[in-house]
Each structure stands twice: as C-alpha cells, then as structure tokens.
N, C-alpha and C positions, 0 to 999 in steps of 0.2 A: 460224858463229853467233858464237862468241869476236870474232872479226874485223870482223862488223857492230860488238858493243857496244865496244867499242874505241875504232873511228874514233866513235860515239855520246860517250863519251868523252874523245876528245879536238877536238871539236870541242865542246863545251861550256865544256871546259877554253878553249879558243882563247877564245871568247868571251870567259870571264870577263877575260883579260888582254888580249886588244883593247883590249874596255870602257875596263879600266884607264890602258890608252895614252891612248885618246881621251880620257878626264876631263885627262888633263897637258896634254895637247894644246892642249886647251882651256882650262886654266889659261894656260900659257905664250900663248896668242893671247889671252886677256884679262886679264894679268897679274897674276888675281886669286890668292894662294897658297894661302889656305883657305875654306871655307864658299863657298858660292852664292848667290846669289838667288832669290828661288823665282817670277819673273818665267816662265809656260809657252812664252816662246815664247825663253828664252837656249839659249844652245846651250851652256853650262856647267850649265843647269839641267835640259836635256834630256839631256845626256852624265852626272852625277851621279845620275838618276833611274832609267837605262838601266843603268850600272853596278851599284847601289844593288839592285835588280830581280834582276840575272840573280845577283849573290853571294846575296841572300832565296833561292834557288832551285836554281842550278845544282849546287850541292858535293853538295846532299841526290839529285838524280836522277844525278850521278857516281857518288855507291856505289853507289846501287839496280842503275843498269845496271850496274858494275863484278860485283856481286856475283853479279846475276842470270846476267852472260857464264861466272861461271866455268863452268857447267854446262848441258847441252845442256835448251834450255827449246823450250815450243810456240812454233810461228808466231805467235800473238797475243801474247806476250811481245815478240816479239823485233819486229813492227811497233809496238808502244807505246818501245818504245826509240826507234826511229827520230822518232812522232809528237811525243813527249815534247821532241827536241832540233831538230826543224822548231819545235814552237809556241814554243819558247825563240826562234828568231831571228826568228821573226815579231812575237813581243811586240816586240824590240828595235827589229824595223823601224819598230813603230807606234809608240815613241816617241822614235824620231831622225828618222825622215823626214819627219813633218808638219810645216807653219810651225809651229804651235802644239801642247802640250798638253792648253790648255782645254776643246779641242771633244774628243763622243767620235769613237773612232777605233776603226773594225772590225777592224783587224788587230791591235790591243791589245786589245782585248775577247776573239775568239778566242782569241789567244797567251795571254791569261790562263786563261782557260775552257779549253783544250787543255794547261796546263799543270798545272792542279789533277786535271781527270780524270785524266792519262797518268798520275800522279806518284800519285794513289791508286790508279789499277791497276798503279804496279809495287811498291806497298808494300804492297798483296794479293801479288801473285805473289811477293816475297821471303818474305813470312807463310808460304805454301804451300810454298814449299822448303823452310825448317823443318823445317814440320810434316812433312813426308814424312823428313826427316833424325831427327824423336824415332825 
C-alpha cells in the first residue's frame, strides 16, 4: 500500500516539474522570457495554463496521499489515490493536446471534476485517520 502512494507521489511530483520544463521550453522556442498571451490556442499559453493547473493542485493531493500511505488504509483509499493522479494527467492532456483552449474539452472537464471529487475524498479519509488517532 506504502508503495502504491509513493509512486502516486511521485508521479505527480514528475508532473509538476515536467510542466515546469515544458513552460522553458516554450519560452526558449518563443523567445518570450516572461508573461504570455492569453491567445487559447499558443502553446506558451497552453504550457503556462497546464503548469499553472497541476501547481493549484498537485502539492495539496501529495500530502494527502503522502500522509494517507504512512498507514495501512481500505481499498477505497488507496484507488482514490490512484484516481486522484490519473485525472491529474488527464486534465493536463486536455489542455495541451487540443489545438485550442477555447472550445470545451471532455478530458479537462473530467480531469477537473475527477480531481475535486478524489481530492475531497482523500481529505475525508485523512479527517478519519485523525479522528481514529484522538
């Protein structure tokens, strides 16, 4: 179980500093050094938005699963870890991979909607470790 939230954590960890990569990336191919445009279809404005996204998000479901791995929890714990760092990359797919931002995009809709659910069911289930530890 340890070993699932782990790799949960560090593959979100990855994420975050991908991202990070790819925003340079993107800099250094558009020589731009600061700010963006908020044009939805630049891919500095798609890599800034993506990055932007998983830092609002990823550090806070790190501890939860961090916190939650130290101690052996139920199955439904430990698939909401998994779900919580799937819809993380899903969001990211939906918004790097389409030409545009403008339009909606299902796999950003999910990734968000699968990203508020997991992330209030694992800040229940760290509530409940607590409370079992008064």
């Amino acid at each position: 179980m340890m070993a699932i939230s782990l790799i949960c954590v560090a593959l979100l960890a990855f994420l975050c500093i991908a991202l990070g990569f790819n925003v340079s990336m993107a800099r250094a191919k558009s020589r731009q050094v600061y700010g963006y445009e908020t044009d939805p279809e630049s891919r500095m404005y798609k890599a800034q938005r993506a990055h932007g996204n998983t830092i609002e998000y990823a550090p806070v479901l790190i501890l939860l699963i961090y916190i939650l791995g130290q101690s052996p929890q139920p199955a439904w714990v430990i698939v909401t870890m998994v779900l919580a760092t799937f819809f993380r990359y899903l969001l990211v797919a939906g918004l790097l991979l389409p030409k545009t931002m403008a339009k909606p995009n299902p796999m950003r809709f999910v990734g968000a909607l699968g990203t508020y659910i997991t992330g209030f069911v694992l800040v229940v289930a760290t509530l409940m470790l607590a409370l079992k530890m008064l």
